[in-house]
Structure formats: C-alpha cells, structure tokens
C-alpha positions in Angstrom: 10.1 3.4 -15.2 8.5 5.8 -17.4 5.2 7.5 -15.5 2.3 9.2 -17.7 1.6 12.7 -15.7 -2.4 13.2 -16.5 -3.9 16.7 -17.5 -5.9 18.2 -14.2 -8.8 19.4 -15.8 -10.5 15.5 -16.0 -8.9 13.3 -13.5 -11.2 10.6 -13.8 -11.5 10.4 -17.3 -7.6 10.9 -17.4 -7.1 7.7 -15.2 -9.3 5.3 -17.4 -7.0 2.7 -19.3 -6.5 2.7 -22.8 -7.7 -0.1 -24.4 -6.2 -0.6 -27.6 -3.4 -3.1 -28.9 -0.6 -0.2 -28.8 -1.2 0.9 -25.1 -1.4 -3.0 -23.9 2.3 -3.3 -25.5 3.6 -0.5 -24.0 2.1 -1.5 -21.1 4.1 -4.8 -20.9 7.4 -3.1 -22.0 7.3 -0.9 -19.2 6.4 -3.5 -17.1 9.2 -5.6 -18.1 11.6 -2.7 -17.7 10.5 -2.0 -14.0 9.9 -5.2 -12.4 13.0 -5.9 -10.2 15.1 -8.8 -10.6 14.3 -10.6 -7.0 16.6 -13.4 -5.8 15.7 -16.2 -4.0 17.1 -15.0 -0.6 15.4 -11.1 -1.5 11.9 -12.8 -2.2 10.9 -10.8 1.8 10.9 -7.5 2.5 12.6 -6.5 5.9 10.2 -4.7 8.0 12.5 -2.0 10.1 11.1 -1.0 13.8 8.7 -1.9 15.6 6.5 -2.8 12.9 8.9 -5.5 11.8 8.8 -6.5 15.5 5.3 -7.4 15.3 5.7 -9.4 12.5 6.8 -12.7 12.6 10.1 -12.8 11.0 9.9 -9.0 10.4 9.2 -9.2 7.1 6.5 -9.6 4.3 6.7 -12.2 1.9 6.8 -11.1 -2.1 4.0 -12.7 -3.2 1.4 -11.5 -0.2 -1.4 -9.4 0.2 -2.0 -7.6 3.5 -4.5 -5.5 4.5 -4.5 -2.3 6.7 -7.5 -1.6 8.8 -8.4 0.8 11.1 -11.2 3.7 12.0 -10.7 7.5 10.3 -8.2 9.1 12.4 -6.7 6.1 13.8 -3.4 5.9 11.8 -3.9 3.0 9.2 -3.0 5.4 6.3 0.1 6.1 7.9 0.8 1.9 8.1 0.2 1.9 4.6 2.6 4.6 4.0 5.1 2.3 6.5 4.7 -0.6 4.7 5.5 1.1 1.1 8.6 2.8 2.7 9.9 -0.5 3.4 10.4 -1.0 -0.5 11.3 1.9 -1.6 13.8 1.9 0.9 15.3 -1.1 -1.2 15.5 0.9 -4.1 12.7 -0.3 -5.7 9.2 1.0 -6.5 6.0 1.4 -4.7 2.4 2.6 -5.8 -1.0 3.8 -4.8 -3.9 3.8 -5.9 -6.7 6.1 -5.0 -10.6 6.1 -4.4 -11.4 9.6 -3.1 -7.6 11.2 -3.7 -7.5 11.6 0.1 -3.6 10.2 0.5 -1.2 13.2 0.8 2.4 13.1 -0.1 3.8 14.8 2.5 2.9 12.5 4.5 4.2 9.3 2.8 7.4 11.6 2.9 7.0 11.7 6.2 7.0 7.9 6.8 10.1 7.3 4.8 8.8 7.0 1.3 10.8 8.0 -1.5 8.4 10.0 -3.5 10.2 9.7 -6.7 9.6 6.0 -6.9 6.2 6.4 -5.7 3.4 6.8 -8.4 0.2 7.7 -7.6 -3.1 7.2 -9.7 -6.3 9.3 -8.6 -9.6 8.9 -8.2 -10.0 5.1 -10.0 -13.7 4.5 -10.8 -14.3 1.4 -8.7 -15.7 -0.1 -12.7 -11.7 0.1 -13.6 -10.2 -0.1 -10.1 -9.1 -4.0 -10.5 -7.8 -3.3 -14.0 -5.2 -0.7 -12.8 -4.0 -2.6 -9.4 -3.1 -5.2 -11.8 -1.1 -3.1 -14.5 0.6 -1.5 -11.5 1.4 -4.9 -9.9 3.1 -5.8 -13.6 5.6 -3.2 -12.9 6.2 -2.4 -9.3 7.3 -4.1 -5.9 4.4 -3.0 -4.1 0.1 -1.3 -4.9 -1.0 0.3 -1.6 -4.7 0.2 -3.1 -8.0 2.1 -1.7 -10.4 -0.6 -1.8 -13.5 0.5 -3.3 -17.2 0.1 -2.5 -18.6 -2.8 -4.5 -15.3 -4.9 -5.3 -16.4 -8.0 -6.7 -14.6 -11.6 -4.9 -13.9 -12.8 -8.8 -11.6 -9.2 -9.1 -9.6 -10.1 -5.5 -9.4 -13.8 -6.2 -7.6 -12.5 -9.8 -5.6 -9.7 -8.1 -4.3 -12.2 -5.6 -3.3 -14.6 -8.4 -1.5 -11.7 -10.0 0.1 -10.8 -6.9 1.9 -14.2 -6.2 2.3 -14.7 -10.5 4.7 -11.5 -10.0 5.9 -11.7 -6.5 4.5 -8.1 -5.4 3.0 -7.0 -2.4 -0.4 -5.8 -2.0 -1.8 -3.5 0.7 -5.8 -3.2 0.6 -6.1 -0.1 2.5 -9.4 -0.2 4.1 -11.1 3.1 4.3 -14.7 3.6 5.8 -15.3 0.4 6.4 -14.7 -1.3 3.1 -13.5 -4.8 3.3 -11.2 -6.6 0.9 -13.4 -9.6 0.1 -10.6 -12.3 -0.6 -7.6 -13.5 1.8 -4.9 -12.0 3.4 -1.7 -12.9 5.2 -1.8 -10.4 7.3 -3.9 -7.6 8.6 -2.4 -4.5 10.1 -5.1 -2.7 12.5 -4.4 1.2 13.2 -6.2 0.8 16.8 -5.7 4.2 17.9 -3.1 7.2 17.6 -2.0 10.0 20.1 -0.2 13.3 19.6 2.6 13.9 22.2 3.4 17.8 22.7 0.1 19.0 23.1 0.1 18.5 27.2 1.0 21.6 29.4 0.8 24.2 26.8 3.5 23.3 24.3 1.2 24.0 21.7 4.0 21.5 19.2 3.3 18.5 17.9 6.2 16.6 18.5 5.7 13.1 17.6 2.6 10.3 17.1 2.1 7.0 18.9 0.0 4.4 16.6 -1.6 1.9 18.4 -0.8 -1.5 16.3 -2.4 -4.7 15.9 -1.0 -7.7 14.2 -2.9 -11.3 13.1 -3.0 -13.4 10.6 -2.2 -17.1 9.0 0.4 -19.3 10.6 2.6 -17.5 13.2 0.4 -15.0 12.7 -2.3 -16.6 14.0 -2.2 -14.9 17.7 -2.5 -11.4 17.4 0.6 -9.1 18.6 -0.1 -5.8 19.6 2.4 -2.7 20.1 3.3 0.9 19.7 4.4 2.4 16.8 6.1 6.3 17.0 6.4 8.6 14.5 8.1 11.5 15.1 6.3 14.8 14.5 
C-alpha cells in the first residue's frame, strides 16, 4: 500500500483531499491493491487477552463499528491502540485518523501495533473528517478515528454503510466528550487506569492496569467489566 508522506510546514492544508478525477482514480487503485482478501471463516478478528475475554466470542465482526470511551487519562486511547493491534497482528493494515494530533506512536508500539502498517493522518478539519475515514476504510482492515466536534448523523449513518459495504472495522475514539452520533456494536469504556511501581519508593513504572467496560447489542447487552494490564 503506497502512503503519501505530507510536507510539515502546512499539516492541515497537507491533509485536505484532492478533488480532481486523477486523485479519485488513484485513490481506488490503491484501494483495490490494499484491501485484504477476507474469507468467510476470517470475516472476525480474534481479540487476544483479556480484552477478547470481555467480548463475547472474543472477537469483532468485519463489518462493525465500535466505539472507545473513557475520561482523559483513563486509558481509552490505549484500547484503541489494542483494538488496532489486533489487525495488524494479522498482517494486515490499520489506520488513524487524527483531530488534535494527540496519538503518539510509541505508544501504539507499545500496545502491539505494527507501525509500518499503521498510517496516520493529522489534524483532519472536522469539514473533511468523514471524507478521509471513508477513503481510509477503502483500503484498510481497520480507521481508529478521533471523532470531531460537530459530526453530522447523515456523515455516521454513510460511514457505517461504508464500513459493512467493505467489511472494515471502525473505532470512534471519543475524546473530551464527543459522541459518535450513529450505532455501535460495541462500546469499549476506559473506566480508570493505575500505574504499579510507584508504591514504596521504586520510583519505576512497571506496568498499567486499565479498568475495562464492555456493552453492547445482543450478547453484549449486559455489560462485562475487567482488568486489562499493560506492561510498563
């Protein structure tokens, strides 16, 4: 999959779509280059862990969006970051896009991500937000998407269509409080994270504990709740 690499000096003028007939085209041939070839019994993706374990079936259906909630602080990022491991553990790809540039690769690393099949896209204006999340979904397994202030029900409603049309995944990351407007099979709440290490003067962080919470449609429908740990 071929990925443009943007000039610093005017990231969010950089980021805009073309529009003309020529970047469309090679739009769709890059897209059709990418996409994976999913069989029937690959159309899930296994969730390893104890994320999987709160999941019925520990795995996300290709053709779902989820979303990943939680307070500043709280871990959700990191979920998001778990969730896109999970396919590019398969050997495919994941992306993310960005409102504020705030998502660090390190620590997507960290989480398991393999950075070379992870593109990122900075600071979307929320006007063209929608139209990237759906060329990205063209071409990649899974969009972990910052969901902008102001995101209008009619652009969900379409992304959703395009989701399950391509049998991708789609994770709204939720940051300050911004709601994805449309539906969800699942929604992954960060309640609350803890540093171990930093009791009786080890001054070392030597691992996180993410307080998870899992509800949804179907067998989803009572919330499960666990512990996730990271080490540090």
């Amino acid at each position: 999959m071929a990925v443009a690499v943007f000039p610093q000096h005017d990231p969010v003028r950089d980021n805009l779509p073309r529009r003309d007939d020529d970047a469309r085209a090679h739009l769709h041939e890059v897209a059709r280059g990418a996409a994976p070839v999913v069989l029937a019994r690959d159309r899930a993706v296994p969730l390893p862990g104890a994320l999987g374990e709160l999941v019925p079936g520990g795995t996300v259906a290709r053709g779902s969006v989820l979303r990943v909630t939680g307070r500043p602080g709280a871990g959700a990022t990191t979920l998001g970051f778990e969730l896109a491991a999970a396919v590019t553990a398969l050997g495919e790809w994941a992306a993310v896009v960005e409102v504020e540039a705030t998502l660090g690769p390190l620590a997507a690393a960290d989480a398991g991500v393999a950075l070379e099949r992870f593109p990122v896209v900075r600071r979307v204006p929320p006007a063209r937000w929608a139209t990237v999340v759906a060329a990205l979904l063209d071409g990649v397994s899974l969009v972990l998407a910052e969901v902008p202030r102001g995101v209008r029900l009619g652009d969900a409603r379409r992304l959703e269509a395009r989701v399950r049309e391509r049998e991708a995944v789609l994770v709204a990351a939720e940051p300050h409080g911004v709601a994805w407007p449309a539906g969800a099979a699942y929604v992954v709440h960060a309640a609350a994270s803890a540093w171990d290490g930093l009791e009786a003067g080890a001054g070392v962080l030597a691992g996180r504990r993410l307080q998870v919470r899992v509800e949804g449609r179907g067998q989803a429908a009572r919330p499960r709740a666990g512990e996730l740990a990271r080490a540090g």
